[in-house]
C-alpha positions in Angstrom: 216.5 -62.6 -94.0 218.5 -60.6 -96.0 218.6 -60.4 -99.8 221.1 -58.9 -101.9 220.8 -56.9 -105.4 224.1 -55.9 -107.0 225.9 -53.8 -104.1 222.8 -53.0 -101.7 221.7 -55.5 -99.3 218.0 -55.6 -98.4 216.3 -56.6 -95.4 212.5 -57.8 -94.8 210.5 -56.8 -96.7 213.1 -57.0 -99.5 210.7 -56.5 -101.9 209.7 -52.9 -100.4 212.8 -51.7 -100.7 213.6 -52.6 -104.3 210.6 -51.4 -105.5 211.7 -47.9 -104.0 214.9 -48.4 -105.4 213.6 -48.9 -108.7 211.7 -45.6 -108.5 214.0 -42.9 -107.7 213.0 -39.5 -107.2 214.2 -37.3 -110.4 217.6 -36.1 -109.5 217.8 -38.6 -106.4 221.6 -39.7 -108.3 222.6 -36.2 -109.4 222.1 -34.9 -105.9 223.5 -37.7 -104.2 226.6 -36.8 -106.0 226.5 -33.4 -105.6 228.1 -33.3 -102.4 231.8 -33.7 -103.0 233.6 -32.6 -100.4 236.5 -35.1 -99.2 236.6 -34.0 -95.6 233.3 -35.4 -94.5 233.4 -39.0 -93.2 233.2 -41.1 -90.2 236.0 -39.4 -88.1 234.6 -35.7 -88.6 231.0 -36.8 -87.5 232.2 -38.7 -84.7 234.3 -36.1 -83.5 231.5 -33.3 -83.6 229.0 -35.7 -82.4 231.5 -36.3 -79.3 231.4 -32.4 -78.7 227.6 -32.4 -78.7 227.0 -35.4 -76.4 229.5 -33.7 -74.1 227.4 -30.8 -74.3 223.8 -31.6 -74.4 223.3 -33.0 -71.2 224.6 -29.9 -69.6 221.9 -27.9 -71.2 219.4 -30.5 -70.8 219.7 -30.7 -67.3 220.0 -27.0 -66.8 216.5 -26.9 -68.3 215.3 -29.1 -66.1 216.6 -27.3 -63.1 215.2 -24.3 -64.3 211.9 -25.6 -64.5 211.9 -27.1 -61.0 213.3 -22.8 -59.8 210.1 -21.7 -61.4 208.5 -23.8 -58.2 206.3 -26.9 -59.3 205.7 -27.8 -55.9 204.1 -24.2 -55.1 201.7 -24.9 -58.7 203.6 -22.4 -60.6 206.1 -24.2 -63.1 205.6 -23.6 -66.5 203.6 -26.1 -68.1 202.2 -26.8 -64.9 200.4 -30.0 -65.6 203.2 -32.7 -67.2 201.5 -35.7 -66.6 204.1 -38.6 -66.4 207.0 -36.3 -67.4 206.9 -34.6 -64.2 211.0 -35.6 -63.5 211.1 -35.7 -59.1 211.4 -32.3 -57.6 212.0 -30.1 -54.5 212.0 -26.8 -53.1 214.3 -24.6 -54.9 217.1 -23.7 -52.5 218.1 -19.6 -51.6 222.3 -20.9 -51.2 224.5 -20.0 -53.2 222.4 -16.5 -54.0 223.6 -17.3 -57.5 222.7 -20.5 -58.3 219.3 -19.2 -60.5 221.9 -17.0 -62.3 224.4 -20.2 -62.8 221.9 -22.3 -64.2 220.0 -20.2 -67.1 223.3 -18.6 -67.9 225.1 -22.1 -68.6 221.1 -23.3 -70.0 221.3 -20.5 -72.5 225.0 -19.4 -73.1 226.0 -22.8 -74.0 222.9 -23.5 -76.1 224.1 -20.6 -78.1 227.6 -21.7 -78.3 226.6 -25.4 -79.5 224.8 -23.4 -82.4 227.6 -23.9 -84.9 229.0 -27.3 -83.8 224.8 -28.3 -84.6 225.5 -26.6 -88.1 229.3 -28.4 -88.7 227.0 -31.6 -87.5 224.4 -31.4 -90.1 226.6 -30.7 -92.6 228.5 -33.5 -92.3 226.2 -36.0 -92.7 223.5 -33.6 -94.9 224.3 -36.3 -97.9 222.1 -38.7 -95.7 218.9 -36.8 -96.1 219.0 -37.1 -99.7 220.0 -41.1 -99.9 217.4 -43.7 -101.6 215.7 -45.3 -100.5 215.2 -43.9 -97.0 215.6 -47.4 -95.6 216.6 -50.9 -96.6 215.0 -52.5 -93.6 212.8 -52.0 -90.6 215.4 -51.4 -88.1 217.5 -48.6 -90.8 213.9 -47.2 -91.0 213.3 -46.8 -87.2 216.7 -44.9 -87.2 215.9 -42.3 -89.6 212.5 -41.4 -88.0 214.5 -41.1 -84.8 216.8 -39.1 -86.5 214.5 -37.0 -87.8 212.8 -36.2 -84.2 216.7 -35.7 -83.5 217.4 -33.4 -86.0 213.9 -31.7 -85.8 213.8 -31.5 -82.1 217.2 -29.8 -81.9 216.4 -27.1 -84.6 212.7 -26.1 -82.8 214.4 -25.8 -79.3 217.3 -23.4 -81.1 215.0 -21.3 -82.7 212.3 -21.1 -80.4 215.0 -20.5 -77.6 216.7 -17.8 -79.6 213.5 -16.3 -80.6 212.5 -16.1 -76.8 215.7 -14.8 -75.8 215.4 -11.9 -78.3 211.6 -11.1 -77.1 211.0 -11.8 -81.0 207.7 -14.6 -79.8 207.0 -14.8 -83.5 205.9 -18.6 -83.3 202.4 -18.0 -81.9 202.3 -20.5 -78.8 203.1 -20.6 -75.4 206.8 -20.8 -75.3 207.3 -22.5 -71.9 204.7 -25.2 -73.0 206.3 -25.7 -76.6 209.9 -25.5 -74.9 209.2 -28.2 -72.4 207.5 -30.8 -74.6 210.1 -30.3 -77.6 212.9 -31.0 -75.2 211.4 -34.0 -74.0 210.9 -35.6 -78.2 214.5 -34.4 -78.8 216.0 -35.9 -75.3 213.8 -39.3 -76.4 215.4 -39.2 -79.5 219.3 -38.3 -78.8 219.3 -41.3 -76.1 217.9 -43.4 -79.2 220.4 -42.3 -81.6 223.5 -42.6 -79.2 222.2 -45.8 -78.1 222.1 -46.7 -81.8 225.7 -45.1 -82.9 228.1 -45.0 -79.9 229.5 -48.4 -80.9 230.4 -46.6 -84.5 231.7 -43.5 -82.8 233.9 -45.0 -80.5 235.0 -47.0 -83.7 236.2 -44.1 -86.2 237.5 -41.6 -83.1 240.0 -44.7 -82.3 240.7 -45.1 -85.8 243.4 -42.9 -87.0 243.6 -39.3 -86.4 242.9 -36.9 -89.3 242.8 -33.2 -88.1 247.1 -32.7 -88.7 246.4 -33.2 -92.2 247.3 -30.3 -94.4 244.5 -29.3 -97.1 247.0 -30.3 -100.0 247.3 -33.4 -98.2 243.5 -34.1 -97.2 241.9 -37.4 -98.8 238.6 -38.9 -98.2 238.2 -41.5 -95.7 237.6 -44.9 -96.5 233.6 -46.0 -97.7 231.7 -46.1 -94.4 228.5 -48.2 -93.8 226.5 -45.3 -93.1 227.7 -44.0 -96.6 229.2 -40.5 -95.3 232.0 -40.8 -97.2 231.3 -38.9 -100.7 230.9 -40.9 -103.6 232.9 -38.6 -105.7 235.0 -36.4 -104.2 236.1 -33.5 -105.5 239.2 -31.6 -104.4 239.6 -30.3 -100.9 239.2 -26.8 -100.3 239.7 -26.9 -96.4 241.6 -29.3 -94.4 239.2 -31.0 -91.8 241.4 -29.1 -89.1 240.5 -25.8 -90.5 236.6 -27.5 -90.7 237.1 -28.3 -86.8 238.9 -24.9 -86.2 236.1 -22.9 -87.7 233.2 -24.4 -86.1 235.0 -23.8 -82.5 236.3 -20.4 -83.4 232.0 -19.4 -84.2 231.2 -21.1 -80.8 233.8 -18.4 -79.1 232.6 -15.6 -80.5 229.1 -16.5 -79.7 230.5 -17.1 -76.4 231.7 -13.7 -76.6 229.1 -12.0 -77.3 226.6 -13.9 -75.2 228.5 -14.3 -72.0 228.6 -10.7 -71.2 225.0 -10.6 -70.6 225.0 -13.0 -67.4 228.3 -10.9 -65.9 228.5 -7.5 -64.5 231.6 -5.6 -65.4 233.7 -5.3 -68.0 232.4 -7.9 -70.1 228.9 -6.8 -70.2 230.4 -4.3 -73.0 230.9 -7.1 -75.0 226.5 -9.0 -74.8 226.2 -7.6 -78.4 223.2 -10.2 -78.4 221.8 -8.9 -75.1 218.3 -8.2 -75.7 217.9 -5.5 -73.6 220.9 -3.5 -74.3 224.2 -3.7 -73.0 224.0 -0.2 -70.8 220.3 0.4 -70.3 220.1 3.5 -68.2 222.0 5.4 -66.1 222.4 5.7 -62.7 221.7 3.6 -59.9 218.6 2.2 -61.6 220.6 2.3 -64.9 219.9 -1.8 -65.1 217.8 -4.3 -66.8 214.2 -4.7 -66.5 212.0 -7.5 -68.6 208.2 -5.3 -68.1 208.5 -1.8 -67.8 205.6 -0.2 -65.7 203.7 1.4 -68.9 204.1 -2.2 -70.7 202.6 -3.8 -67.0 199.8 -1.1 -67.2 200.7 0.2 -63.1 199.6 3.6 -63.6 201.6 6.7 -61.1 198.4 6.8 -59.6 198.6 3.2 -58.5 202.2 3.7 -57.2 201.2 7.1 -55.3 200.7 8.4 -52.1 197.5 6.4 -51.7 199.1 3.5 -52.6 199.2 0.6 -49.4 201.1 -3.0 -48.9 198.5 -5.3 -47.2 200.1 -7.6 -45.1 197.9 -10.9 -43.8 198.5 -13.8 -41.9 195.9 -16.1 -40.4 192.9 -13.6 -39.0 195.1 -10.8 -38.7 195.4 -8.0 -42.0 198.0 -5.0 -41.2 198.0 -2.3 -44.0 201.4 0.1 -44.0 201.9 2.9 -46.3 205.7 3.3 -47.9 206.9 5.7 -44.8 205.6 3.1 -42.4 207.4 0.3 -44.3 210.7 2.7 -44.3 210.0 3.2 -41.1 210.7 -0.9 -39.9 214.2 -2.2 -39.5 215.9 -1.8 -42.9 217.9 -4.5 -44.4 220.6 -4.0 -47.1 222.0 -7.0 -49.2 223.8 -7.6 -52.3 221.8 -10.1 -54.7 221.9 -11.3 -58.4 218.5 -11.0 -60.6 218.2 -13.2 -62.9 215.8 -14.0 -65.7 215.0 -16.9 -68.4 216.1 -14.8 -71.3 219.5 -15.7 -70.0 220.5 -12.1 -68.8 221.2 -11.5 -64.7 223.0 -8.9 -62.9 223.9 -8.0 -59.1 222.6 -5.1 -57.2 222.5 -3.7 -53.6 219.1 -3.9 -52.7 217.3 -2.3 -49.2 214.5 -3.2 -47.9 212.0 -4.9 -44.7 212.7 -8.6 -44.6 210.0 -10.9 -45.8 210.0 -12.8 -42.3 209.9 -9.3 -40.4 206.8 -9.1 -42.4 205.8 -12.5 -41.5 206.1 -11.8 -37.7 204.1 -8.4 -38.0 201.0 -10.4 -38.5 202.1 -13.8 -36.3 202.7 -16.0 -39.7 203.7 -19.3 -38.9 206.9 -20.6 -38.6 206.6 -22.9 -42.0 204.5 -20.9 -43.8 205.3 -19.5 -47.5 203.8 -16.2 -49.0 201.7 -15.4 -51.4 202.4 -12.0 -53.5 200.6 -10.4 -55.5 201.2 -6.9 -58.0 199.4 -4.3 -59.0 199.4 -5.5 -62.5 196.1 -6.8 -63.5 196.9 -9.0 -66.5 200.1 -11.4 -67.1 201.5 -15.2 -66.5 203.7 -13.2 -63.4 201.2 -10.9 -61.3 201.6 -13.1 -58.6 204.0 -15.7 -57.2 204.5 -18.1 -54.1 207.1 -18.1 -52.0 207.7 -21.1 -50.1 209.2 -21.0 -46.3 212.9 -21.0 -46.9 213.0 -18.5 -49.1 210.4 -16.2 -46.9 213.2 -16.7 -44.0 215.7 -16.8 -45.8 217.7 -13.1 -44.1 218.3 -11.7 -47.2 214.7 -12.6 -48.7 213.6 -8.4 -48.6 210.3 -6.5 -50.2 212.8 -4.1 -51.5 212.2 -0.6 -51.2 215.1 1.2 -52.9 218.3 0.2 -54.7 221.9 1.4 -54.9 220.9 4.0 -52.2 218.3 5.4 -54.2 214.5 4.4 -54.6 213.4 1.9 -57.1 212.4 3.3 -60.5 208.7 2.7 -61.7 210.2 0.5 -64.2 211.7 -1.3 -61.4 208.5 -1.9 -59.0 208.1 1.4 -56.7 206.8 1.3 -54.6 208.0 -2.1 -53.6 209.1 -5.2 -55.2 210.4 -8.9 -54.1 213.7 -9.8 -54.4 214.9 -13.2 -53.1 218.3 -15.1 -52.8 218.7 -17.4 -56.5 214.7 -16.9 -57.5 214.0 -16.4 -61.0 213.4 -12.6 -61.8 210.0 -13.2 -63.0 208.9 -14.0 -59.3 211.1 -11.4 -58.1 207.4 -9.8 -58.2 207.1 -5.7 -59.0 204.6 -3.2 -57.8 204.1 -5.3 -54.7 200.4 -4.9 -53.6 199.6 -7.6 -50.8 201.2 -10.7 -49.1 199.9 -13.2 -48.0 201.5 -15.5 -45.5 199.4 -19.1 -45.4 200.2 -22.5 -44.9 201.0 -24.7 -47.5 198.3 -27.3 -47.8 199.2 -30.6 -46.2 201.6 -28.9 -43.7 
């Protein structure tokens, strides 16, 4: 039952709540009316909250399907082991070729283009965080801790996703581990909150429209149950138009200079936030690369003349030098890498097809390969490959690119490249394959 005291209504336990309303925080009062501005209110919220739950799923889902390229089925997503979260999953398909580069350049240009309507967002309802007491019942209680997961879980998946994007791993834990689970507590905790506030969205966006109003003309709303309406508003300074045209105008140029960076062309001059520059070499190898050769620790003596691709399959082990690999049935074929950072690009790759290889040493049919690099250390030394994407026709151990050979910094001798994998298992400094079939098969 409910009880009321003057103007607030309390819920059970009553006497909880009045005790914390007896006690105020100093300054709780002051800084409840310190923010004045008349433009924040139901309709401005809703509206911004309708952008982001437009939004969110898009990027949610992206993630998802991001996680299920890295190959979960092959044991080499990252986390690996999700327990119950593990969502269902499937081979990653090689068609369209650019489907990899579709997905984490949606996952991370649109993350970065929500960053200001998240800021607009908080602001409008930051006079929330400071209202006492937190709660007047148990269910008002339950909402703020969601919204605090909400709030909380939004903010780590911005930073630690701009952080990884910029190389900048400042944060001290795995990123694809931290990544994962946080996305999970702040996808919990938006389907609370919309579950929660829909009913009051829909509400104030059908009430009437306030984004035509001129500043001289703007006026607060009228008192809201969820108290976003100021208490004492001051004059406006910007019409909540302008509010609405600012907070779009920041996710265009964010756009701007984001989008360049998962496009060739003319817009690549524009990736201002690209992390690895917008022109990073010249010449045909004149692209980007996430681990250099020094950086991997391959050595020219590794990559030399003495250098040899083993090739098994079953009992039979064939090892081929780079003139003997040149000297197979050459392949050429124009195909995007892409990588989690959000950056991709097309090239014109040349190589021996992974299922000539296959057939060299009588691989099955169904089987999928295993590679591994001549790096010793890191998450990506190796990768599988599973059957589709070994016979898939443009699935190639490329040799050169653009005519020329591959750079160091771009796996010479030999690397993978693979219709819509993620770069990272696009492997470099290929060493041996391994052709082997999956277990179960």
């Amino acid at each position: 039952m409910a009880e009321a005291t003057g103007t607030q209504v309390y819920a059970y336990p009553a006497r909880l709540w009045r005790a914390l309303d007896r006690h105020r925080p100093p300054g709780a009062a002051a800084t409840a009316d310190a923010w004045r501005s008349p433009v924040r209110g139901p309709w401005l919220t809703s509206v911004l909250g309708l952008v982001l739950l437009a939004a969110l799923p898009l990027v949610i889902v992206t993630g998802l399907l991001d996680w299920i390229a890295y190959g979960p089925r092959l044991g080499q997503a990252l986390p690996g082991d999700v327990g119950w979260l593990r969502p269902p999953v499937f081979d990653w398909p090689t068609r369209p070729a650019w489907l990899f580069r579709l997905t984490q350049g949606l996952h991370v240009t649109l993350g970065i283009m929500l960053v200001p309507v998240v800021v607009a967002k908080l602001w409008s309802v930051v006079p929330k965080l400071f209202d006492w007491p937190p709660a007047r019942s148990v269910a008002q209680l339950l909402e703020r801790l969601s919204l605090l997961l909400l709030v909380g879980g939004i903010l780590f998946e911005m930073v630690t996703g701009l952080l990884n994007i910029q190389y900048a791993y400042l944060f001290g834990f795995d990123f694809y581990t931290a990544h994962w689970y946080g996305a999970w507590v702040f996808t919990a905790a938006l389907v609370t909150h919309v579950a929660i506030k829909l009913p009051r969205m829909l509400s104030a966006l059908r009430g009437p429209g306030m984004a035509r109003t001129p500043v001289g003309e703007t006026t607060p709303e009228p008192a809201d149950p969820d108290a976003l309406v100021a208490r004492r508003p001051g004059p406006a300074t910007m019409s909540r138009r302008g509010v609405l045209a600012l907070t779009g105008g920041g996710a265009l140029l964010l756009a701007a200079l984001t989008v360049g960076q998962t496009l060739d062309g003319v817009l690549r001059r524009t990736a201002l936030l690209l992390p690895r520059g917008r022109q990073p070499g010249e010449g045909p190898n004149g692209f980007p690369v996430n681990r250099t050769a020094a950086a991997a620790g391959v050595r020219p003596a590794d990559t030399g003349a003495g250098w040899r691709l083993t090739v098994r399959g079953g009992d039979r082990t064939v090892e081929v030098d780079r003139g003997g690999l040149l000297a197979m049935p050459q392949h050429t074929a124009d195909l995007p890498i892409a990588c989690v950072e959000g950056w991709s690009t097309e090239q014109t790759w040349t190589g021996v097809r992974l299922r000539d290889l296959a057939a060299l040493v009588g691989a099955p049919e169904r089987a999928l390969a295993r590679v591994e690099s001549l790096e010793r250390a890191g998450l990506f030394r190796q990768a599988r490959l599973h059957a589709d994407q070994v016979r898939h026709p443009d699935s190639l151990l490329a040799l050169r690119v653009n005519g020329v050979d591959l750079s160091a910094d771009h796996g010479y001798p030999a690397r993978i490249i693979v219709p819509a994998l993620p770069g990272v298992h696009c492997t470099k400094w290929v060493r041996r394959i391994t052709f082997e079939e999956r277990p179960g098969d």
